[in-house]
N, C-alpha and C positions, 0 to 999 in steps of 0.2 A: 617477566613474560616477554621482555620484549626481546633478549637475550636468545630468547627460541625462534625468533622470527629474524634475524639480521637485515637478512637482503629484502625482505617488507619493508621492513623501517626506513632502508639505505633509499631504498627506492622512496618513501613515502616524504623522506626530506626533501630527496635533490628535487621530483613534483612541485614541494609546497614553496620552498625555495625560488623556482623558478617565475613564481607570479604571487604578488602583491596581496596583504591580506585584504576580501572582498569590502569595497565601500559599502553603507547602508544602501537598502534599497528602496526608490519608491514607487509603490504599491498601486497595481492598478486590475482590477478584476476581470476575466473575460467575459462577456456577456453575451451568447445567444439569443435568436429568433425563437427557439422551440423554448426557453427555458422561459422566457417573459411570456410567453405565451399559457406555458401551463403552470407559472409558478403560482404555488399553494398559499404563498404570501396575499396574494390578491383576492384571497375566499375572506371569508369569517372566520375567526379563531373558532376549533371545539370548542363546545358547551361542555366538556370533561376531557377530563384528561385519557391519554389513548393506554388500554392496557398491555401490559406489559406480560413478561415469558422469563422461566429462570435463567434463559441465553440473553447474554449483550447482542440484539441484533438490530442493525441500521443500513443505511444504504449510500451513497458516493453523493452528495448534497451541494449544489450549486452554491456559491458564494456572488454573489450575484448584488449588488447594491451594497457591499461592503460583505467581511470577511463574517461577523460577529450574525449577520443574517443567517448564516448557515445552519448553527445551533435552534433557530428559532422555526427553520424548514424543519429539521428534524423531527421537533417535538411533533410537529403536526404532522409528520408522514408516520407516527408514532412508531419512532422509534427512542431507544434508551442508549445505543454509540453510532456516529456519521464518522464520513472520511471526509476531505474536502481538497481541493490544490489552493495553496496558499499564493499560487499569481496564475497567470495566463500558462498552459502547459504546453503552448505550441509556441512563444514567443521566447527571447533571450534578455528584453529586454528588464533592468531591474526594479526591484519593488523596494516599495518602505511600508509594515505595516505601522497604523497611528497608535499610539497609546491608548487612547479612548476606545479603537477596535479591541485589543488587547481585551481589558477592563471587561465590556461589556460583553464579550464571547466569554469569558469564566465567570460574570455575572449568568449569563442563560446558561452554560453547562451545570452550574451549582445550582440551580434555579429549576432542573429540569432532571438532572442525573443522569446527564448525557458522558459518559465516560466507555472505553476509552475514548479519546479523540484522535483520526490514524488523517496523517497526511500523506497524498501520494507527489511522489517529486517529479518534476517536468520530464516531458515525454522526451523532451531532446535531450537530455542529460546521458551520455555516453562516457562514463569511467574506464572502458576497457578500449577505447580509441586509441587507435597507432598515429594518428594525425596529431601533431606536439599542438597545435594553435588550438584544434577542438578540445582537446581534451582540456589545457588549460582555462576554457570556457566553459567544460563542465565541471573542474572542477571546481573554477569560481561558481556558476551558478549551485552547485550541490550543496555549498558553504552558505550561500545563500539562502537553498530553501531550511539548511537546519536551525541556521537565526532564526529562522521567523517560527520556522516551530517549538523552539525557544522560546520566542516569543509570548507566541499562543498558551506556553505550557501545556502542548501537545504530549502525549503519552509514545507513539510513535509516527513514525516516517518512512514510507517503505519505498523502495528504491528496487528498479531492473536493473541485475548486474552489468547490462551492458552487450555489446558486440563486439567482438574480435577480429573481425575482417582485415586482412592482411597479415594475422597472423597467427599462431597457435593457438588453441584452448586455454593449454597450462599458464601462457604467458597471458593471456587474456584474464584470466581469474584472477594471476598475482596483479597484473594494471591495476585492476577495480578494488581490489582493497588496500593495495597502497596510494590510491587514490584517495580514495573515504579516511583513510589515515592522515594525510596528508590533508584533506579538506577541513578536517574535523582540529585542528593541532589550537590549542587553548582556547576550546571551548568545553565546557563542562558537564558533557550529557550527563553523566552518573545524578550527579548532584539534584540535575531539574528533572529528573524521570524520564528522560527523553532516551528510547532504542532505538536504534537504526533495525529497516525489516527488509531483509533480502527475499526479495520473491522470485518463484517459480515460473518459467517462462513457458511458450507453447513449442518452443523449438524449432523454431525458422533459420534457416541457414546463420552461421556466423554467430548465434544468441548464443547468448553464455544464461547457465541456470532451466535448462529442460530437463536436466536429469535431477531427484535427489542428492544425491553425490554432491555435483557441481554448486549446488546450495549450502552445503553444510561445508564444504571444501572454503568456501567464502565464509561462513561461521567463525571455523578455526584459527584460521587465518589471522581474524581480529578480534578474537575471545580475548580481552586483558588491555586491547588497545582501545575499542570506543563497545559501550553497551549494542551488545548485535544480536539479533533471532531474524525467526522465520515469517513472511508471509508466504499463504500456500492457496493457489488459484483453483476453485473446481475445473474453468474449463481448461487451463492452461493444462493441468494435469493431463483430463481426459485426453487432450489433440494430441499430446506429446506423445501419449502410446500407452501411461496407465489405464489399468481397466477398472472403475468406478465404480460400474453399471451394477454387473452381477453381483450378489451378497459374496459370494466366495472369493471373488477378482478382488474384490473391495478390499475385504480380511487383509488378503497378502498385499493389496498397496496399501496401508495403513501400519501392518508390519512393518514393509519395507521402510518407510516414512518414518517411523519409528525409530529403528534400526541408525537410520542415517541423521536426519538433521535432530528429529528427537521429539514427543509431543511435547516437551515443556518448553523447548525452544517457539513454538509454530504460535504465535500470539494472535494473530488474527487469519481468518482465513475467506478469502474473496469465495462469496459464494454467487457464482453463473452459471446457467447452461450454455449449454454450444450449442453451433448452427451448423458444424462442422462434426466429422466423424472421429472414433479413437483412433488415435494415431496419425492424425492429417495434416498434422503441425498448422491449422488455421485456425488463428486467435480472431473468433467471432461469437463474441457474447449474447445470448439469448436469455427470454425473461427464463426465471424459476419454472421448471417445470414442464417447460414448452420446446425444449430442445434435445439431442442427440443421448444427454443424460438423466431427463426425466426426475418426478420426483422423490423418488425412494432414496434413492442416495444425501440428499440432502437430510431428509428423514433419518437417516444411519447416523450426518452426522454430528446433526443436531441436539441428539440421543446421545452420545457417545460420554460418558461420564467422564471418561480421558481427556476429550476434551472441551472440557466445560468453562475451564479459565479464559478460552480463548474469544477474542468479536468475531460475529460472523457479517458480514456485510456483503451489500451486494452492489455489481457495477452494471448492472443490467440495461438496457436499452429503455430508450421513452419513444415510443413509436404512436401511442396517444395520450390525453389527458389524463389521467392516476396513474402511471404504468409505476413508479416509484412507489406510489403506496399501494399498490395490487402487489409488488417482490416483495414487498416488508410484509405486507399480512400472510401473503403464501406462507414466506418463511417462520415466521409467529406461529401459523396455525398446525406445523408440523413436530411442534416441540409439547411433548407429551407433560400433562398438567402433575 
């Protein structure tokens, strides 16, 4: 496989080459005002367990007092799969998660049947940078967050392909996967279940991955070099310029979608409304149901027997106290018994 790709590879060494395999990291949590405020930790455990839906659905779960807390939010915003950031998402600096976090996060997923488990990787992580110093920084930290999802025995890791500013598209796509190649060089995702998930962006100047194409373009790319699929955003979709809304518009973006990265590629898919209109390229998350795309479509595609394999979770806003578990029951309550 790799004989098909040359100048991926070529590029993917001279990258990993150029900087030192990443030291371990230690591990420090971000902590918000809004999240100690309405974190769910600080109620009463249910008196039952919360019911469940034949979809994996969960929502984006604060880690907050340690990593292995996350699993334990979950149960209680009743859900059955969480995402979570395995360090601060706005900082560079590095993490070590502890063994004992490790343990007792696959003691509560086992404990509760919280599967998959999706990590999203630092908002500053740019693989498709023309700047040699940042890039080497992300790609040290991108090496980073897949330890630790490693670690975690995380199922996946979804990653934004990145920006291209200052230089081409094409050349932007190949950065980002001989990047991830390069990041990723003896470590053994296959082995520990771990896929890297390329997601779909909303298409703001310079973003690489607003189009289907540009997604599965990066699939191929490193199909045989490290385990890769899709993640696929409702509203990133919607801004980009797919049309969701209508039953018909739907059909032919779900074809298309098809068509290009593949439904058994697309393993999770972030379910948000927008605050923003189709085609506006503004990545502005809104609860289920209450935004630009409303909720029939999530309806569709929660339904959707095609794809059923796939988590659906959500990164929706907390603008008051439940708003996490007001998305998870929305979403629950529209999957047909």
């Amino acid at each position: 496989m790799v004989a098909q790709y040359p100048c991926l590879y070529a590029a993917a060494l001279a990258i990993r080459r150029s900087i030192p395999l990443s030291p371990r990291y230690t591990f420090l949590m971000a902590r918000s005002a809004i999240a100690k405020e309405q974190d769910i930790l600080k109620l009463p455990p249910p008196r039952r367990a919360p019911v469940l839906t034949s979809r994996r659905i969960g929502i984006h779960t604060s880690s907050a007092g340690g990593v292995q807390n996350a699993a334990e939010r979950a149960w209680r915003l009743g859900c059955n799969t969480f995402q979570i950031f395995s360090s601060s998402p706005r900082q560079w600096a590095p993490y070590e998660l502890g063994n004992a976090q490790c343990a007792e996060m696959s003691r509560l997923r086992d404990k509760y049947d919280l599967k998959p488990l999706v990590i999203h990787v630092n908002y500053l992580v740019n693989l498709a940078s023309v700047t040699e110093l940042f890039l080497k920084k992300s790609i040290e930290a991108f090496r980073g967050e897949v330890e630790r999802a490693l670690a975690l025995c995380a199922e996946y890791l979804v990653l934004h392909p990145g920006s291209f500013r200052g230089a081409d598209r094409e050349a932007g796509l190949l950065r980002t996967a001989a990047a991830i190649a390069a990041a990723t060089q003896r470590l053994d995702l296959a082995k520990a279940n771990l896929t890297i998930l390329i997601e779909n962006t909303a298409g703001a100047e310079y973003s690489l991955g607003s189009s289907f194409e540009q997604v599965a373009e990066v699939l191929d790319r490193l199909r045989g070099l490290v385990p890769i699929a899709a993640c696929i955003d409702t509203c990133h979709t919607h801004v980009a310029g797919y049309d969701i809304v209508s039953e018909t518009r739907m059909t032919q973006t779900l074809k298309h979608l098809d068509e290009t990265v593949g439904f058994k590629n697309v393993r999770v898919w972030h379910c948000n409304d927008a605050k923003a209109a189709c085609g506006s390229k503004l990545d502005r998350h809104q609860h289920v149901g209450k935004g630009s795309i409303g909720l029939e479509p999530f309806r569709r595609l929660l339904n959707d027997p095609r794809l059923a394999h796939a988590a659906f979770i959500a990164e929706t806003p907390i603008d008051e106290p439940g708003d996490d578990k007001r998305n998870v029951e929305t979403l629950k309550k529209l999957v047909k018994k």
